[in-house]
Backbone as XML, in Angstrom:
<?xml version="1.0"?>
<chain id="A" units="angstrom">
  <residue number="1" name="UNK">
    <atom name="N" x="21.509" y="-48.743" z="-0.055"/>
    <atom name="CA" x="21.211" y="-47.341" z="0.032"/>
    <atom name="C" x="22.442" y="-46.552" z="-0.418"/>
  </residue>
  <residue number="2" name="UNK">
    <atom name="N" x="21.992" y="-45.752" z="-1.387"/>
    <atom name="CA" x="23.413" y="-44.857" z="-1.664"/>
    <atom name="C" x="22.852" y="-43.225" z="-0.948"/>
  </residue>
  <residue number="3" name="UNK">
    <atom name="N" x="24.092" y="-42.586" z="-0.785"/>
    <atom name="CA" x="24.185" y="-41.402" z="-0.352"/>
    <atom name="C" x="24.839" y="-40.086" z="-1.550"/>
  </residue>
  <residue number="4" name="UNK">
    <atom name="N" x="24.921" y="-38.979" z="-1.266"/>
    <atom name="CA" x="25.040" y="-38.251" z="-2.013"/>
    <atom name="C" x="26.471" y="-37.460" z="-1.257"/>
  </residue>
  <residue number="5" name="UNK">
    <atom name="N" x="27.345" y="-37.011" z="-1.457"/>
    <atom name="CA" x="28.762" y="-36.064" z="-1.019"/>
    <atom name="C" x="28.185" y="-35.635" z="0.366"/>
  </residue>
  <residue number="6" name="UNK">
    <atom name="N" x="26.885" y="-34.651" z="-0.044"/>
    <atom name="CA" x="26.628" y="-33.968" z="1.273"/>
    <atom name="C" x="25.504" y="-34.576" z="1.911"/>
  </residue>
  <residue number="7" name="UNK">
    <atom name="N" x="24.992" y="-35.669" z="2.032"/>
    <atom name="CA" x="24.286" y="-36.805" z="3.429"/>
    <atom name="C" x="25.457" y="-37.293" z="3.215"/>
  </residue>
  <residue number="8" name="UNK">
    <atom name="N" x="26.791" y="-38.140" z="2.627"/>
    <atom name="CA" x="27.640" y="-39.172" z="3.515"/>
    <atom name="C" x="28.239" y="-38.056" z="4.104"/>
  </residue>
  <residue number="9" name="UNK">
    <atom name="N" x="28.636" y="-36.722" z="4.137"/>
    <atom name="CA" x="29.204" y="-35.519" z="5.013"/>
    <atom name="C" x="28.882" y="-35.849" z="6.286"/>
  </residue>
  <residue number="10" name="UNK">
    <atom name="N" x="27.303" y="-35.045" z="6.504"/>
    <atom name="CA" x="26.450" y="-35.486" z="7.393"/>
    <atom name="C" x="26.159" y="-36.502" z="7.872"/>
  </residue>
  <residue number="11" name="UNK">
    <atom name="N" x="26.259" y="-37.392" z="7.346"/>
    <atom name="CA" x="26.036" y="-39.032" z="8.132"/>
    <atom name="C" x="27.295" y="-39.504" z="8.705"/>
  </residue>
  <residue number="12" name="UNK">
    <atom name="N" x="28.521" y="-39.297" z="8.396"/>
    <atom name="CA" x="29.686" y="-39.481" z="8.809"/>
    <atom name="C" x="30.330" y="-38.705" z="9.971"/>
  </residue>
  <residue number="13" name="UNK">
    <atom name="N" x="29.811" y="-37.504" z="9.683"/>
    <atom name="CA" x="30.441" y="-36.426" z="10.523"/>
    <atom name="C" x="31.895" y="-35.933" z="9.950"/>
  </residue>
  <residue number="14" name="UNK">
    <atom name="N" x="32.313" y="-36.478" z="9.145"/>
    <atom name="CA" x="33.116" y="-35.839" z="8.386"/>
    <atom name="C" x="33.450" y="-34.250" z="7.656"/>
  </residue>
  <residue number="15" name="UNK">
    <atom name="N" x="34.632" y="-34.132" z="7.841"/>
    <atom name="CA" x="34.770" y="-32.151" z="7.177"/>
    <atom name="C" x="35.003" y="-33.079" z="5.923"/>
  </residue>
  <residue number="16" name="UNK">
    <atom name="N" x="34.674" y="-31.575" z="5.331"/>
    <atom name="CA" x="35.161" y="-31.743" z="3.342"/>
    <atom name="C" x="36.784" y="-31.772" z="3.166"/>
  </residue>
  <residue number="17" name="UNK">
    <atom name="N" x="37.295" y="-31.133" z="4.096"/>
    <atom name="CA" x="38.611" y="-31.339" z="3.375"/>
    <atom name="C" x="38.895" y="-33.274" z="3.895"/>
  </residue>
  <residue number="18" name="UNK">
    <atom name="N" x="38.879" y="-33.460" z="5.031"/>
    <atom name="CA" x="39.084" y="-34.803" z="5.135"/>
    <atom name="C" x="38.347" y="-36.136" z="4.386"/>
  </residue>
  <residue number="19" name="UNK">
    <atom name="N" x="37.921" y="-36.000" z="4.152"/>
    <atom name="CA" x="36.834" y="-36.343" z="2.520"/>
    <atom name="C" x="37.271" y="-36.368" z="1.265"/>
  </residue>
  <residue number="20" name="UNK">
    <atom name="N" x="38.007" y="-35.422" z="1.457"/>
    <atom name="CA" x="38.722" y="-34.729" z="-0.205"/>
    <atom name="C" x="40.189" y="-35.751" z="0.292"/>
  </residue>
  <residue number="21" name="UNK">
    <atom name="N" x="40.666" y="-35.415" z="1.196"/>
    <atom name="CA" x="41.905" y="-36.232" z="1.136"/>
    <atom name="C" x="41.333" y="-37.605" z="1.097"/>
  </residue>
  <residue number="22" name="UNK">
    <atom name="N" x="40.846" y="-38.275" z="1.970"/>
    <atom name="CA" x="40.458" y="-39.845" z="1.665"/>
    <atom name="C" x="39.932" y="-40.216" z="0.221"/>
  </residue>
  <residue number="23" name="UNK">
    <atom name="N" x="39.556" y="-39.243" z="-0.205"/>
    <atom name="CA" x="38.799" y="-39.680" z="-1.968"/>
    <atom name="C" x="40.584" y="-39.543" z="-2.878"/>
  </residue>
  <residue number="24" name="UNK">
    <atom name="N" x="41.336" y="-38.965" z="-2.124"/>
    <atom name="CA" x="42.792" y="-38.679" z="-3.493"/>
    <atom name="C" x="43.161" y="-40.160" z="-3.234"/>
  </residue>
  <residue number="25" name="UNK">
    <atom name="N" x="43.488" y="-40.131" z="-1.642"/>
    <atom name="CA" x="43.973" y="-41.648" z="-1.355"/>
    <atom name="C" x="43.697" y="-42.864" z="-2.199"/>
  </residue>
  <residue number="26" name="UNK">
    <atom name="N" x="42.384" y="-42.701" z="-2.537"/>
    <atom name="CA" x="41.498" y="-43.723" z="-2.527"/>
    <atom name="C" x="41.308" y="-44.788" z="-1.593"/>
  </residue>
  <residue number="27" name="UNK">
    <atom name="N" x="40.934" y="-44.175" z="-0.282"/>
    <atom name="CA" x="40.380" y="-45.380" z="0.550"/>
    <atom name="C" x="38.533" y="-45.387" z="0.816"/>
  </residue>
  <residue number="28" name="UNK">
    <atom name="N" x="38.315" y="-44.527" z="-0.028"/>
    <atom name="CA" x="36.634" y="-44.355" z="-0.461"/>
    <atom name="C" x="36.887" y="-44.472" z="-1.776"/>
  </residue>
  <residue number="29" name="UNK">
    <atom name="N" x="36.240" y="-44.932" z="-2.690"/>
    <atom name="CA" x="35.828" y="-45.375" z="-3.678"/>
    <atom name="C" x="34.190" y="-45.648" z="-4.509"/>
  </residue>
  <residue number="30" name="UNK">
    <atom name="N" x="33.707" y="-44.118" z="-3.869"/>
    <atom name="CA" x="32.266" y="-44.254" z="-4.182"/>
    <atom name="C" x="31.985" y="-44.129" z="-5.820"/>
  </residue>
  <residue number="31" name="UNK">
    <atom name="N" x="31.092" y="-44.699" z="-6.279"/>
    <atom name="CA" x="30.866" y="-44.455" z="-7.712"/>
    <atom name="C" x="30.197" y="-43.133" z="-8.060"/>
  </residue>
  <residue number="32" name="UNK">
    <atom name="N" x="30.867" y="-43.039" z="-9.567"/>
    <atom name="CA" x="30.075" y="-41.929" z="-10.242"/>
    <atom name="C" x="28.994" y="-42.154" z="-10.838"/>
  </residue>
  <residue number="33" name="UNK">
    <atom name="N" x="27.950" y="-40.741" z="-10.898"/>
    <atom name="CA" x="26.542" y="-40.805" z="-11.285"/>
    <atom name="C" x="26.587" y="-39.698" z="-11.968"/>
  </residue>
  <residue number="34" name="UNK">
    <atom name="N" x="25.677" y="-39.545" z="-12.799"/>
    <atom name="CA" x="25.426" y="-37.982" z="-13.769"/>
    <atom name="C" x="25.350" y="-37.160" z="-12.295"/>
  </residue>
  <residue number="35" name="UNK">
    <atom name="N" x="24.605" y="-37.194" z="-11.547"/>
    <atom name="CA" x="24.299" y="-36.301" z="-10.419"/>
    <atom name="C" x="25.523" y="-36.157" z="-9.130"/>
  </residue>
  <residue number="36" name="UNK">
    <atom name="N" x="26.852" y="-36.874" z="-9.611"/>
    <atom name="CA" x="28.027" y="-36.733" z="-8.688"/>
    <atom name="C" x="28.064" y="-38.033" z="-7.598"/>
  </residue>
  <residue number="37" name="UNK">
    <atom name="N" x="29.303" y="-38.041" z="-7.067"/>
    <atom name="CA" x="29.323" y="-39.413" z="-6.313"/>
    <atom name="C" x="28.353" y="-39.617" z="-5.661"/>
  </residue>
  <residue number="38" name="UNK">
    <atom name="N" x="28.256" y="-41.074" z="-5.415"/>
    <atom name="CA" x="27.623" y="-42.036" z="-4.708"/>
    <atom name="C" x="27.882" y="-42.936" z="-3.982"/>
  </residue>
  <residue number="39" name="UNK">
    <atom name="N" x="27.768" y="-42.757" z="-2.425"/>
    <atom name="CA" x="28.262" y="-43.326" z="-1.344"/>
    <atom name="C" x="27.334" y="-44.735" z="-0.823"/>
  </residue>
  <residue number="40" name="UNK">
    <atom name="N" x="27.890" y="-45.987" z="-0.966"/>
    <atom name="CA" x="27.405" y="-46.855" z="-0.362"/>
    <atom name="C" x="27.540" y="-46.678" z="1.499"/>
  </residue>
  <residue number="41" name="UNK">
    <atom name="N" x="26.737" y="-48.288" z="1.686"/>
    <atom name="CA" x="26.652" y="-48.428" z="2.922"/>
    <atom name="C" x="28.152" y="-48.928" z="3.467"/>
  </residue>
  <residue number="42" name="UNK">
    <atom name="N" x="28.619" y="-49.734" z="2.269"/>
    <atom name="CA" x="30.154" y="-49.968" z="2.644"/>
    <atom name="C" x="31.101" y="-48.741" z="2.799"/>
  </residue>
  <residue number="43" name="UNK">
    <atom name="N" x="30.905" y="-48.129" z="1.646"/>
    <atom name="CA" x="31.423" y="-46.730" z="2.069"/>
    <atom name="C" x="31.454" y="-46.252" z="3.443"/>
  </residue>
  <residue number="44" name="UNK">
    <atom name="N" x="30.794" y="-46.144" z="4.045"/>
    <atom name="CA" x="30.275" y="-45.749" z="5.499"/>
    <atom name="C" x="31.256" y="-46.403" z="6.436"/>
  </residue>
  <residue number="45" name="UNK">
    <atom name="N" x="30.963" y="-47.834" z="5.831"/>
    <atom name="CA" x="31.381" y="-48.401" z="7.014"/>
    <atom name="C" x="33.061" y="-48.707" z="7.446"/>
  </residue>
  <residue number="46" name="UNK">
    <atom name="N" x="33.544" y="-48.605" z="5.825"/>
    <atom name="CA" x="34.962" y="-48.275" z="5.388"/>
    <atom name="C" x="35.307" y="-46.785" z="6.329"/>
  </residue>
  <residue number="47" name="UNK">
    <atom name="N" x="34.407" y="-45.753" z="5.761"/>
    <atom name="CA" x="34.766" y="-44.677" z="6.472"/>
    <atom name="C" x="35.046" y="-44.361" z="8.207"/>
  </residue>
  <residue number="48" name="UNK">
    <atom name="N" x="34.276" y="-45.082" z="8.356"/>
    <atom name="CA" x="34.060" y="-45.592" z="10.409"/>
    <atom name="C" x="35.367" y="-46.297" z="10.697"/>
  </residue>
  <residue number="49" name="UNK">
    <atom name="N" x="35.709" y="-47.307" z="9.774"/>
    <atom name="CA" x="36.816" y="-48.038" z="10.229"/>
    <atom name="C" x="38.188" y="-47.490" z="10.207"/>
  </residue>
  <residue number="50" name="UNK">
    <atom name="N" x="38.551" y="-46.106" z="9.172"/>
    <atom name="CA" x="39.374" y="-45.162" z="8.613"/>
    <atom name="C" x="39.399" y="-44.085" z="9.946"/>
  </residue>
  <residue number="51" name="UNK">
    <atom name="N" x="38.138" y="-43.499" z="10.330"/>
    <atom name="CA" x="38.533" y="-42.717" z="11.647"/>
    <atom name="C" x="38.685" y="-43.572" z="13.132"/>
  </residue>
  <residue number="52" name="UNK">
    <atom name="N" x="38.409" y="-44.264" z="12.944"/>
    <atom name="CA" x="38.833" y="-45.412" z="14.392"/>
    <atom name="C" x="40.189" y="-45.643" z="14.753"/>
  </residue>
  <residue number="53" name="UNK">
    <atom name="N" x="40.513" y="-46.185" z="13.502"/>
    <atom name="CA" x="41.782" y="-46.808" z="13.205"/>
    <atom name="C" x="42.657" y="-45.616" z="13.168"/>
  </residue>
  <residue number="54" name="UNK">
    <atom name="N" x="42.775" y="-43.869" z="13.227"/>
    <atom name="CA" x="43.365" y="-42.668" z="12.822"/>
    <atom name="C" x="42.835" y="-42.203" z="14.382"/>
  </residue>
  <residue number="55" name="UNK">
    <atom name="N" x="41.820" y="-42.275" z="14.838"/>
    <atom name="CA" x="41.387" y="-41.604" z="15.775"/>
    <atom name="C" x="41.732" y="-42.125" z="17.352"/>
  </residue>
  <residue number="56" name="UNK">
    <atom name="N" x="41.108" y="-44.265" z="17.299"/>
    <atom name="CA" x="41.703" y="-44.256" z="18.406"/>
    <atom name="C" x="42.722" y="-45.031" z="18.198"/>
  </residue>
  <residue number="57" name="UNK">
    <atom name="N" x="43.417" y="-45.761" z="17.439"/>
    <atom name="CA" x="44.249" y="-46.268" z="17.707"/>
    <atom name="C" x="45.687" y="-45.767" z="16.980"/>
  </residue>
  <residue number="58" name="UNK">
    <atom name="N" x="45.450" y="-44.505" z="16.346"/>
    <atom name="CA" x="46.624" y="-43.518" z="16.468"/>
    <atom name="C" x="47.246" y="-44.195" z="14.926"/>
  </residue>
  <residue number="59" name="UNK">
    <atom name="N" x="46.854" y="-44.610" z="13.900"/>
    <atom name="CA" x="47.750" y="-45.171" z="12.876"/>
    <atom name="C" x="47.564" y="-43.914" z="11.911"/>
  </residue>
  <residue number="60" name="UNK">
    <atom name="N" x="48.991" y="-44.176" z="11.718"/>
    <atom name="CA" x="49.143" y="-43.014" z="10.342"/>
    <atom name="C" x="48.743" y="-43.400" z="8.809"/>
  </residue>
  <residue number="61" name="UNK">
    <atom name="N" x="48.947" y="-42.311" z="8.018"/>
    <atom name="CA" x="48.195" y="-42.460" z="6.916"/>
    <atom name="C" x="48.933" y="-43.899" z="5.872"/>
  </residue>
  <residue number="62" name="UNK">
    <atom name="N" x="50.048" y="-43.718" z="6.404"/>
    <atom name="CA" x="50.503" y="-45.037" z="5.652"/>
    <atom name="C" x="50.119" y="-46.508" z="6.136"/>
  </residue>
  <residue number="63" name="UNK">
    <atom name="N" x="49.793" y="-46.408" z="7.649"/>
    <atom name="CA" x="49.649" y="-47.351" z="8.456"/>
    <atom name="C" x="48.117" y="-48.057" z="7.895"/>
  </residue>
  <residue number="64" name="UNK">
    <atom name="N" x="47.227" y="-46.512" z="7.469"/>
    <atom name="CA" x="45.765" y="-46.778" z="7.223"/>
    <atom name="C" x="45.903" y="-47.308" z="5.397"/>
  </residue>
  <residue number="65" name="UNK">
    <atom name="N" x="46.880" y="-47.106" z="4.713"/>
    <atom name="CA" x="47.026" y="-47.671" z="3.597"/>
    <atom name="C" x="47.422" y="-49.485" z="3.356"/>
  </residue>
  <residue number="66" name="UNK">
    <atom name="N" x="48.229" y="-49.487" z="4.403"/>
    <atom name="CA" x="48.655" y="-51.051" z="4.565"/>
    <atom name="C" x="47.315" y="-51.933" z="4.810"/>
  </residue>
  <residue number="67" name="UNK">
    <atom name="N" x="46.878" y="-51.116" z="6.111"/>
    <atom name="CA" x="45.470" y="-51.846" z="6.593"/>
    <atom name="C" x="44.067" y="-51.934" z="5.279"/>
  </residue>
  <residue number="68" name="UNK">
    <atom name="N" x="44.092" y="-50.993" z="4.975"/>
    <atom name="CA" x="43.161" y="-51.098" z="3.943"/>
    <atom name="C" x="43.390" y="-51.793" z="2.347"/>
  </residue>
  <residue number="69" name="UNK">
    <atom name="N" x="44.331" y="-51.970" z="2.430"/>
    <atom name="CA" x="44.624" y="-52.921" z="1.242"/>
    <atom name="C" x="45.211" y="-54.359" z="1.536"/>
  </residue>
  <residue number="70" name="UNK">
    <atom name="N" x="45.246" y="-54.633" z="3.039"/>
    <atom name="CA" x="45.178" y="-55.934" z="3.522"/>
    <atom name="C" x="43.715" y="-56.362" z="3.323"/>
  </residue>
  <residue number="71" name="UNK">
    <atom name="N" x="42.603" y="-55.622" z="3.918"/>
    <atom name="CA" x="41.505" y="-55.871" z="4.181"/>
    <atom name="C" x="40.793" y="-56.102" z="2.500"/>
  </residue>
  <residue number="72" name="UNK">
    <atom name="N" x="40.727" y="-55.318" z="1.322"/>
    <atom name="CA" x="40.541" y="-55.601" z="0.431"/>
    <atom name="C" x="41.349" y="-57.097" z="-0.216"/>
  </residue>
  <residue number="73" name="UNK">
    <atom name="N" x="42.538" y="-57.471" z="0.223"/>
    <atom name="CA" x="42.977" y="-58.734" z="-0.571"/>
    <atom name="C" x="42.014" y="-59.477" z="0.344"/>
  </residue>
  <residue number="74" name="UNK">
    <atom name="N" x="41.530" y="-59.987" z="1.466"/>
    <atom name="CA" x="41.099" y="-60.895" z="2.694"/>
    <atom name="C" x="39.791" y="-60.827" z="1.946"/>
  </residue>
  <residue number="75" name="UNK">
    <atom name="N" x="39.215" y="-59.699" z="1.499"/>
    <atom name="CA" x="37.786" y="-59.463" z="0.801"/>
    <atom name="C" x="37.656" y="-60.258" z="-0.597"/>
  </residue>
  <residue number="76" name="UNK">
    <atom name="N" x="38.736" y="-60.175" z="-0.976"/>
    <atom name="CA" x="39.117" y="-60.564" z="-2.784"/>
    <atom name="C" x="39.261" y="-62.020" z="-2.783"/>
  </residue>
  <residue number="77" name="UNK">
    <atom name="N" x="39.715" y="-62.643" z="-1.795"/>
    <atom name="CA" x="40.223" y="-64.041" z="-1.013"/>
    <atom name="C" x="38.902" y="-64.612" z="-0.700"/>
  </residue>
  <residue number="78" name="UNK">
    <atom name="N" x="38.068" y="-63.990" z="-0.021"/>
    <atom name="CA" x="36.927" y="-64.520" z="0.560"/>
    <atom name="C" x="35.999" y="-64.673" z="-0.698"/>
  </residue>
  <residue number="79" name="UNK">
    <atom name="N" x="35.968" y="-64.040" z="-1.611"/>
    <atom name="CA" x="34.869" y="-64.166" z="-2.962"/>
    <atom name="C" x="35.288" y="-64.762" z="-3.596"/>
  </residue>
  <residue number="80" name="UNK">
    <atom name="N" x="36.672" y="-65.239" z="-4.145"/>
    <atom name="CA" x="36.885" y="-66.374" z="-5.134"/>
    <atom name="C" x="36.827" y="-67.702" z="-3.927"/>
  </residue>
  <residue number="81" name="UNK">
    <atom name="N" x="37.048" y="-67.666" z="-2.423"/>
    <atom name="CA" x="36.760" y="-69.082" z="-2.195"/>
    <atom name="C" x="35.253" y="-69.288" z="-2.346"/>
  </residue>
  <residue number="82" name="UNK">
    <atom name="N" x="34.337" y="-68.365" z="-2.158"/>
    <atom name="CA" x="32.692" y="-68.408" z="-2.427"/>
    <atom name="C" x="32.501" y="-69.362" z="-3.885"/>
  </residue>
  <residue number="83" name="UNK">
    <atom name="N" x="33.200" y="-68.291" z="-4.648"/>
    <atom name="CA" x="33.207" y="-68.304" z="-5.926"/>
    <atom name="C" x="33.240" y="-70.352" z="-6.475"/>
  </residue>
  <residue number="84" name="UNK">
    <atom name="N" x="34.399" y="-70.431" z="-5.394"/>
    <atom name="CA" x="34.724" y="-71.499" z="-6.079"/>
    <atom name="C" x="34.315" y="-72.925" z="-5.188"/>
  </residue>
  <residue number="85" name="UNK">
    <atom name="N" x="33.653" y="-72.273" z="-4.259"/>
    <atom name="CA" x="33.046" y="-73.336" z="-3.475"/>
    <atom name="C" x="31.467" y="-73.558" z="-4.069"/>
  </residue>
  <residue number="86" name="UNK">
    <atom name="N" x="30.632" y="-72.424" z="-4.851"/>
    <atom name="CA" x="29.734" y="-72.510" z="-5.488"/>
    <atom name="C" x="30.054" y="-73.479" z="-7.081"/>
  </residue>
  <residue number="87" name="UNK">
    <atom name="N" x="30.795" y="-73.431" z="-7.406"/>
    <atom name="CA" x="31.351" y="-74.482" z="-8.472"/>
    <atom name="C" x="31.252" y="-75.634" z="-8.118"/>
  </residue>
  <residue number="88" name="UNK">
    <atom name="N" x="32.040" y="-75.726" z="-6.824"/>
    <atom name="CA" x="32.104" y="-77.251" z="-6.857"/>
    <atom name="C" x="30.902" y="-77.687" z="-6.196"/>
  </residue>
  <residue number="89" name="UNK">
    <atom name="N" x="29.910" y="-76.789" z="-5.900"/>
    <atom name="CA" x="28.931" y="-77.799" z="-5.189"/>
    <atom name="C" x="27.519" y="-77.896" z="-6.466"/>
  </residue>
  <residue number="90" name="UNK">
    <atom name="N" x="27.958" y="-77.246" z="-7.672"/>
    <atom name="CA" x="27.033" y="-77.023" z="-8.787"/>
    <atom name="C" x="27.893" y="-78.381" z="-9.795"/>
  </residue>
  <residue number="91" name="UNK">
    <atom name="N" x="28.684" y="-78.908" z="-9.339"/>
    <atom name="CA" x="29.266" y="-80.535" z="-9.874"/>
    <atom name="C" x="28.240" y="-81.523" z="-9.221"/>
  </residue>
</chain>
C-alpha cells in the first residue's frame, strides 16, 4: 500500500515541518510519482521507529542517524545472505 504526503501526515501523526526535516535527512526515502511522493508501509514503519527512538528513548538526531544506517547495513546483510543461500540451494 502506498500513501500520498498528506494520508502518511495523517496516518503518522506527524507535522509537516518534521516530515520536511526527516525527508532532508533522508531517513524516509519515499519514491517519486508524477502525482508527488509515495509512502510505503515500510515508510511508516521506519517513521514509528524514528519517533520512538526521539520520543521515548531520548536519542538525538545524530544518534537517530547512526541507528538508522546500522539498521539498513543488518537489512543489506540479511538479503545478500538470502540472496546467496537461494544460490546455493538452486546447485
Amino acid at each position: 500500500m502506498t500513501l500520498t504526503k498528506q494520508e502518511f501526515l495523517i496516518s503518522s501523526g506527524l507535522r509537516v515541518q518534521t516530515l520536511e526535516f526527516w525527508l532532508e535527512q533522508r531517513w524516509l526515502l519515499p519514491t517519486e510519482a508524477a502525482s508527488g511522493a509515495q509512502f510505503s508501509d515500510a515508510d511508516m514503519a521506519r517513521a514509528r521507529l524514528i519517533r520512538d527512538l526521539k520520543s521515548d528513548l531520548g536519542v538525538n538526531d545524530e544518534g537517530i542517524d547512526v541507528i538508522l544506517h546500522l539498521i539498513d547495513q543488518l537489512h543489506g546483510v540479511r538479503q545478500a545472505f538470502a540472496l546467496m543461500r537461494n544460490a546455493l540451494d538452486d546447485d
